[in-house]
Residue frames as a rotation matrix with the C-alpha (Angstrom) as fourth column:
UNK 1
-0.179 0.873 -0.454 -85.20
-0.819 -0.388 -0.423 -124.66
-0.545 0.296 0.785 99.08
UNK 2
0.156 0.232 0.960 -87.34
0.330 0.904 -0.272 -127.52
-0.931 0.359 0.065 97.61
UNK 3
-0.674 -0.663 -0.327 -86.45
-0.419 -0.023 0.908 -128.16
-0.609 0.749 -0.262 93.68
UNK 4
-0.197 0.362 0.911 -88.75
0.291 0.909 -0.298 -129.82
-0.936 0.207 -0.285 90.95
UNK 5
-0.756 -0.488 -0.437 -88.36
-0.415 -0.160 0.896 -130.55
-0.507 0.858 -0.081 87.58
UNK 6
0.328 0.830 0.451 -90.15
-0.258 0.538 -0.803 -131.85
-0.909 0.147 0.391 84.89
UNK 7
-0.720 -0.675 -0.162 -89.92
-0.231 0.013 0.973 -133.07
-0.654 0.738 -0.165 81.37
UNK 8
-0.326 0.523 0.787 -92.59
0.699 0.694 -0.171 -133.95
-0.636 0.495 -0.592 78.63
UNK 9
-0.504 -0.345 0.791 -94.63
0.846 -0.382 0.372 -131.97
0.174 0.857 0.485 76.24
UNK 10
-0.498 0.046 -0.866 -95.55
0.247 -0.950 -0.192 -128.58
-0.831 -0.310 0.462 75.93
UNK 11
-0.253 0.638 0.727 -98.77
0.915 -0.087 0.394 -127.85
0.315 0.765 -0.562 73.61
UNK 12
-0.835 0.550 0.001 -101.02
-0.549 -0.832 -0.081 -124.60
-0.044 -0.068 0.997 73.41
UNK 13
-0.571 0.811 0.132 -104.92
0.704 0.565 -0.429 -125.46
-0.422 -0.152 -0.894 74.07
UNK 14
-0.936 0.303 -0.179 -107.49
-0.345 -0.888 0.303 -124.05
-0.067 0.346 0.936 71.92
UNK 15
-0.620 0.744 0.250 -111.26
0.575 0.647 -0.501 -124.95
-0.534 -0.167 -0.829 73.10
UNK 16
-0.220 0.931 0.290 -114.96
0.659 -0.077 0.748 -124.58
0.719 0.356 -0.597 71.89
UNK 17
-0.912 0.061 0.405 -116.52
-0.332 -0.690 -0.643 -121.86
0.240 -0.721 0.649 73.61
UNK 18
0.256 0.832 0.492 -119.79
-0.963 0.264 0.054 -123.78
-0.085 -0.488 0.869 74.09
UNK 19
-0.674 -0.384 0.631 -119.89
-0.495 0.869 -0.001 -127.54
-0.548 -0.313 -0.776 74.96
UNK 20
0.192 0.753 0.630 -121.95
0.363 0.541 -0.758 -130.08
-0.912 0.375 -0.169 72.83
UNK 21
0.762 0.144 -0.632 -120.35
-0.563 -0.335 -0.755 -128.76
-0.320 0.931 -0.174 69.63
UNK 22
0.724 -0.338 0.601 -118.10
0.504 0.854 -0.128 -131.38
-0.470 0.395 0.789 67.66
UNK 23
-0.042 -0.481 -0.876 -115.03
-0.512 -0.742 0.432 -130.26
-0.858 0.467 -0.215 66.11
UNK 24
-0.740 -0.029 0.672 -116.22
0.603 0.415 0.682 -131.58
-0.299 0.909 -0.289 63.07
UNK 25
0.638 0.707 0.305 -119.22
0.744 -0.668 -0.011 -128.83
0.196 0.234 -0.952 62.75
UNK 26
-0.368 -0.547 0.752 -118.01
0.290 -0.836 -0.466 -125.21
0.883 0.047 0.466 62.35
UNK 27
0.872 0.193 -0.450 -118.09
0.483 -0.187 0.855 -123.06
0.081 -0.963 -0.256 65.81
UNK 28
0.712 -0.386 0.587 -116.22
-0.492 -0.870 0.025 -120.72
0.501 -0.307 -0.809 67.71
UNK 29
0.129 -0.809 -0.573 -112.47
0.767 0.448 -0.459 -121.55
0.628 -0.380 0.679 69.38
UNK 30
0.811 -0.251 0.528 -111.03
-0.494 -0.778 0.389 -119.64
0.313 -0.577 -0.755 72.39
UNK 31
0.523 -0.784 0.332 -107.22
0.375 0.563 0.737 -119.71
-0.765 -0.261 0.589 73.45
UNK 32
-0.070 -0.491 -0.868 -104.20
-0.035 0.871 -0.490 -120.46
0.997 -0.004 -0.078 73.08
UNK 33
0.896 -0.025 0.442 -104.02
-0.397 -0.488 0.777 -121.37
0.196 -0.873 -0.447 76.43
UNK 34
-0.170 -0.982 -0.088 -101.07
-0.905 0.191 -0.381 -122.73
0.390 0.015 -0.921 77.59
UNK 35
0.655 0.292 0.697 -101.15
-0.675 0.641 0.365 -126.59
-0.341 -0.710 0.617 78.53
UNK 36
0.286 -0.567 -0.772 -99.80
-0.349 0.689 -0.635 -130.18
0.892 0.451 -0.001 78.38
UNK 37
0.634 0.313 -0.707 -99.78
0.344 0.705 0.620 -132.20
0.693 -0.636 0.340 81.18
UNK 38
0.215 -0.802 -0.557 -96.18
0.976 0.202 0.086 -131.90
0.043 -0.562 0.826 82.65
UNK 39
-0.682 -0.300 0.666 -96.08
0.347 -0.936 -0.066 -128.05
0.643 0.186 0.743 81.62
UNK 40
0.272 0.866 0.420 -99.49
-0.478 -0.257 0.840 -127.46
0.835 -0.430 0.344 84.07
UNK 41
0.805 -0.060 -0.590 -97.70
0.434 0.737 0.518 -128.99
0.404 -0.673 0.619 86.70
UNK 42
-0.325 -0.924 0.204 -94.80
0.829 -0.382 -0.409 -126.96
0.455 0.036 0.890 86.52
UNK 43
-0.110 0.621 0.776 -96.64
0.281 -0.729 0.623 -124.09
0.953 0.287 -0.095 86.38
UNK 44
0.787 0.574 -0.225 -98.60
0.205 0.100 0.974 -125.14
0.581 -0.813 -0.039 89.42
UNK 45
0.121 -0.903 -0.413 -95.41
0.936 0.242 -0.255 -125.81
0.330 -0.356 0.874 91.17
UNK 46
-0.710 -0.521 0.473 -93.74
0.462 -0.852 -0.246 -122.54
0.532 0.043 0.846 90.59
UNK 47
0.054 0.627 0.777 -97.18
-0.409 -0.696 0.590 -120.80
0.911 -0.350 0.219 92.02
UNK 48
0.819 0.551 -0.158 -96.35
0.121 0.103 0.987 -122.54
0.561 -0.828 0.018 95.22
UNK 49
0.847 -0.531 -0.014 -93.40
-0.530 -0.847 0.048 -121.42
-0.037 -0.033 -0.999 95.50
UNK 50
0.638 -0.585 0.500 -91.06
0.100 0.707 0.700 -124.03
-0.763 -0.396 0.510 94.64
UNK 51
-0.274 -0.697 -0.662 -88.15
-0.662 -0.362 0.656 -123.80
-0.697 0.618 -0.363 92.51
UNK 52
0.473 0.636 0.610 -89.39
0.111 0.644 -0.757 -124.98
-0.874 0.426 0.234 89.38
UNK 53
-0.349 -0.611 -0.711 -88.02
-0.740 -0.286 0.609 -125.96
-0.575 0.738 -0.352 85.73
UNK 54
0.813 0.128 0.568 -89.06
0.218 0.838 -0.501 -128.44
-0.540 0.531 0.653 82.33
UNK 55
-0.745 -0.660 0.096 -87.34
-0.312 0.471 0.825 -129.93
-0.590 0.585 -0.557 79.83
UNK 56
0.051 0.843 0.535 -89.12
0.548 0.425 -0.721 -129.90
-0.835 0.330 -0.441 76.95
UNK 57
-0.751 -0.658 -0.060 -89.41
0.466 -0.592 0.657 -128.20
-0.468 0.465 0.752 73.56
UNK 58
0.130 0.990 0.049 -91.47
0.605 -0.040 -0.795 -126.01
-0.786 0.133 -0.604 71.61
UNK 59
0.368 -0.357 0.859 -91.98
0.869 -0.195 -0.454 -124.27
0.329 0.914 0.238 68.12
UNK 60
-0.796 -0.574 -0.189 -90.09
0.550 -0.818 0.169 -120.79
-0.251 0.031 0.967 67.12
UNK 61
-0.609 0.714 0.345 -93.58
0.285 -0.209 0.935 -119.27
0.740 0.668 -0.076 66.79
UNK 62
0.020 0.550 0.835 -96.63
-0.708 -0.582 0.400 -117.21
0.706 -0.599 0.378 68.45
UNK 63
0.814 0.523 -0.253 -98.02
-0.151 0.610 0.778 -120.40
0.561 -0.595 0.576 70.29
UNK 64
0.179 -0.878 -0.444 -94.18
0.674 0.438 -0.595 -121.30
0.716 -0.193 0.671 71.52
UNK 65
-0.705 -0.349 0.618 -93.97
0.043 -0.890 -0.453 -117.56
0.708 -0.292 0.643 72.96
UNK 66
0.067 0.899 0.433 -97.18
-0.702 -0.266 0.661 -118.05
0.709 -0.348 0.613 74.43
UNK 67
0.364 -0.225 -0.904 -95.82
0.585 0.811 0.034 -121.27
0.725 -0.541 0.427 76.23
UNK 68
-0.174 -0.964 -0.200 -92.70
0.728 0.011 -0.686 -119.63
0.664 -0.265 0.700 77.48
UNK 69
-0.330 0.192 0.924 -94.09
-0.017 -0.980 0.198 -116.28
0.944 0.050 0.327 78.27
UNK 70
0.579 0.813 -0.056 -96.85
-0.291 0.271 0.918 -117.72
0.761 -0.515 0.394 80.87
UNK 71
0.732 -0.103 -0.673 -94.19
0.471 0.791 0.391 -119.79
0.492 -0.604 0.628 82.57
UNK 72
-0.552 -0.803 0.222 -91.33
0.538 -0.547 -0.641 -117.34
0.637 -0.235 0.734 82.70
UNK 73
-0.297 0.277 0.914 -93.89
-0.788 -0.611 -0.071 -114.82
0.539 -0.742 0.400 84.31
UNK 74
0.860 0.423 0.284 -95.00
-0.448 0.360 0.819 -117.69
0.244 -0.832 0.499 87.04
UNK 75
0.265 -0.567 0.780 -91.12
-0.936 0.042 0.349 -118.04
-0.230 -0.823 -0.520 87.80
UNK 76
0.702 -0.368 0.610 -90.16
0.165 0.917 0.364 -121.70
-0.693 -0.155 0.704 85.91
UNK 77
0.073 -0.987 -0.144 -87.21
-0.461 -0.162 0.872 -122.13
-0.884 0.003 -0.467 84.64
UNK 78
0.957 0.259 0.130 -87.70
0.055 0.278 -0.959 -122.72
-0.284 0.925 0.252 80.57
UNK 79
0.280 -0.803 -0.525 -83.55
-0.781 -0.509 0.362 -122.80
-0.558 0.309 -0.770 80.11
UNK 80
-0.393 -0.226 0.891 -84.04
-0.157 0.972 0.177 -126.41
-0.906 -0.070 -0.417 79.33
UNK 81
0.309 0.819 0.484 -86.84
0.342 0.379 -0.860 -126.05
-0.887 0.431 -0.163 76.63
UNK 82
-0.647 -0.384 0.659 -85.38
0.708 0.019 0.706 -126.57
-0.284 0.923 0.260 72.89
UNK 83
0.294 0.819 -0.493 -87.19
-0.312 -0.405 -0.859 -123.85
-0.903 0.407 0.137 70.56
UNK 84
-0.308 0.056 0.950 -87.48
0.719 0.668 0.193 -126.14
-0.624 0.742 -0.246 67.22
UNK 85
-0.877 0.026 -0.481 -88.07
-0.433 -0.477 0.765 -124.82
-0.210 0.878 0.429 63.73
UNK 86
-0.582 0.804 -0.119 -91.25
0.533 0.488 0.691 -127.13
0.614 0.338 -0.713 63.77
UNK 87
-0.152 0.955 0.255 -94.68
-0.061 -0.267 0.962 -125.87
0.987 0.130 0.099 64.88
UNK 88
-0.747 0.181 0.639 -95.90
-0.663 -0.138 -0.736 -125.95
-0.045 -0.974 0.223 68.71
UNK 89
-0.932 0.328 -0.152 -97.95
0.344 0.934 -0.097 -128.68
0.110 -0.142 -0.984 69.40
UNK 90
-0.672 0.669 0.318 -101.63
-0.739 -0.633 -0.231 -127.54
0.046 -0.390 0.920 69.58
UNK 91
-0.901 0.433 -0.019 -104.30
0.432 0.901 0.046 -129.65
0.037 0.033 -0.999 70.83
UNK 92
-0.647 0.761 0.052 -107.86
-0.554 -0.516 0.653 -128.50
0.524 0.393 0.756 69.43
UNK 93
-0.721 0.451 -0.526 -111.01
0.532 0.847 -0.003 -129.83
0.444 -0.282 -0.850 72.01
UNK 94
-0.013 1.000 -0.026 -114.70
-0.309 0.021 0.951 -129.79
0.951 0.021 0.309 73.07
UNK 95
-0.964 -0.170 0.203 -116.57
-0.246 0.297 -0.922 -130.42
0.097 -0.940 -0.329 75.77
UNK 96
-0.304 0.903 -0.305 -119.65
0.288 0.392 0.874 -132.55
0.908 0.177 -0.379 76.38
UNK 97
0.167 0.430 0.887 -122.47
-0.857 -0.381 0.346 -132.18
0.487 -0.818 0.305 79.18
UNK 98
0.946 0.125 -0.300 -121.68
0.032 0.883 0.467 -135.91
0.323 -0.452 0.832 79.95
UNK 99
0.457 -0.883 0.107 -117.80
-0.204 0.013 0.979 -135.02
-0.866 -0.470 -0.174 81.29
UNK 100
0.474 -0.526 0.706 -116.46
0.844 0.501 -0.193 -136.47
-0.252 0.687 0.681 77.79
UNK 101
0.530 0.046 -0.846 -114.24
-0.111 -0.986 -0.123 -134.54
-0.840 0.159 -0.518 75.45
UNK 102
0.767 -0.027 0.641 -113.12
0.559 0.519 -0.647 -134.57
-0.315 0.855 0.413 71.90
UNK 103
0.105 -0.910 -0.402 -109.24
-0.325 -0.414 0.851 -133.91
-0.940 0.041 -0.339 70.85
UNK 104
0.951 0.308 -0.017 -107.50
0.133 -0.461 -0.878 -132.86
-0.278 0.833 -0.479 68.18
UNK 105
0.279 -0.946 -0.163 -103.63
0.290 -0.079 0.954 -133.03
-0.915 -0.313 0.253 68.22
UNK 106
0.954 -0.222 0.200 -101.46
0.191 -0.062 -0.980 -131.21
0.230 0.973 -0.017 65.69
């Protein structure tokens, strides 16, 4: 069977529910969702049916559970991923009607 790893970070996404609002003006957020480049790949992976694992770490906290959870139920292998006393990465963002989009990293 075909193997594939990964490694990088592992954030939670929380977006604007309408587009054209700045996160500098107040507005509405939906999410966490799970994301982060290398962790949406994995993901993907595993749903085709490849043996999948990351390397990677995330916080001791809701958003961390909310990582792990998602992937464990789509089958990747999270034995690698550190759970840290620090925070889960969360990356706060918008969407314009022109394709742009406006981030937030904590």
């Amino acid at each position: 069977m075909n193997r594939v790893f990964t490694i990088g970070e592992m954030l939670v996404e929380i977006m604007r529910t309408e587009t054209n609002c700045p996160l500098s003006e107040p507005g509405l957020f939906a999410g966490p969702y799970p994301s982060g480049a290398p962790a949406i790949f994995i993901d993907a992976a595993a749903k085709w049916g490849l043996q999948a694992g990351i390397v990677g770490a995330v916080g001791q906290d809701a958003f961390g559970r909310c990582l792990i959870d998602r992937l464990e139920r789509d089958a990747v292998d999270c034995s690698c991923v550190y759970r840290s006393a620090r925070t889960t990465g969360m990356a706060f963002v918008t969407y314009f009607d022109d394709g742009s989009r406006e981030f937030c990293f904590i």
